[in-house]
N, C-alpha and C positions, 0 to 999 in steps of 0.2 A: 510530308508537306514541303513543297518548294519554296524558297527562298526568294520574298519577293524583288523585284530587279532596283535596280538603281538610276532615277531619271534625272537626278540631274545633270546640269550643264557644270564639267568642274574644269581649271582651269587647264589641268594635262589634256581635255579634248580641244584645244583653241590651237591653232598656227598662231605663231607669235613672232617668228623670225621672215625679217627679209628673203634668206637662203629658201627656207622651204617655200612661202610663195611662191619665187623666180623660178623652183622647181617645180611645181605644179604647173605655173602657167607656158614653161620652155616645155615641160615632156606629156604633161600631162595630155589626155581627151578632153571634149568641150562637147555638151550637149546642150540644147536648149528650147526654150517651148517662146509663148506672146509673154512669159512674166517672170523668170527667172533663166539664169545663164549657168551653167557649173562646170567647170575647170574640176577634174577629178585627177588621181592617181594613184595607186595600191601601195599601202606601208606596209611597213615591216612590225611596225607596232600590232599590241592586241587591243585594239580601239581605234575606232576613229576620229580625225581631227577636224577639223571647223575654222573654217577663214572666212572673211568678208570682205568686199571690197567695195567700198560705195562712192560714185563720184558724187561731185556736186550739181553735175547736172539733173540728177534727182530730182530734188528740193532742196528747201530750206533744211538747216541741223533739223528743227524737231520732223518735218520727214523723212528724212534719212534715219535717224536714229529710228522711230517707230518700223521702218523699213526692219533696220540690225534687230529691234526686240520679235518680229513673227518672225525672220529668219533662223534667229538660236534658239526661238519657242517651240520650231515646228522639228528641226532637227533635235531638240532634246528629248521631246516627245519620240521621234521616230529611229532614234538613233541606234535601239536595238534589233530595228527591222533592216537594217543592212547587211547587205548579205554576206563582204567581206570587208575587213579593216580600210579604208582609203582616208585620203588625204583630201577635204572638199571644200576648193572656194567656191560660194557663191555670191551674184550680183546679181539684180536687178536689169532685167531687159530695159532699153532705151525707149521712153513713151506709155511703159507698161503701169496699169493703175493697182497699186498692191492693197488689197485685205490677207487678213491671218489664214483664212479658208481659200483662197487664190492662192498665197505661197505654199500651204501644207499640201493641195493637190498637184502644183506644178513640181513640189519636189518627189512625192511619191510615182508621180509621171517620170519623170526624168531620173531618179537613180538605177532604176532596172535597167533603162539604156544605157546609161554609166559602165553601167558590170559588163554588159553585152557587149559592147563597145571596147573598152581595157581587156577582156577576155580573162 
């Protein structure tokens, strides 16, 4: 019997540092669809990381913030379907109307170009 996986979101998957940002978004790839944006780029970790970036052009906090909860809901959920370890901020496209089932497709859409993309 296998060993069932582990979803949560803990805090070693989070970007946390200024330096790693700046290095994502200086070296990394950028993909993007009508509803989300992703600055990616391959660690050296065994796992991958999770950044956010949210302006205020959004909304108000509680939009933004319910933004950040489907964002780290859909990637915790999905985080063992990646195909290899990267480094991934995401943001919200400009204009773009977010639901939980509009982010979790636009990310499933966008990280296979990610890979393809970074090679």
């Amino acid at each position: 019997m296998t060993e069932p996986q582990n979803f949560r979101f803990q805090k070693h998957q989070k970007l946390r540092l200024q330096v790693d940002f700046d290095r994502v978004f200086k070296i990394g790839e950028v993909v993007s669809d009508g509803v989300l944006v992703i600055h990616g780029l391959r660690n050296q970790l065994d796992h991958s990381r999770l950044g956010i970036s949210m302006s205020k052009r959004v909304g108000s906090s509680p939009v933004r913030n319910q933004w950040k909860r489907w964002i780290r809901e859909s990637f915790r959920v999905h985080q063992h379907d990646l195909p290899r370890p990267f480094d991934i901020i995401i943001r919200p496209r400009r204009g773009a109307v977010g639901s939980f089932q509009a982010i979790e497709a636009s990310l499933l859409k966008l990280i296979p170009k990610l890979e393809k993309r970074i090679g």
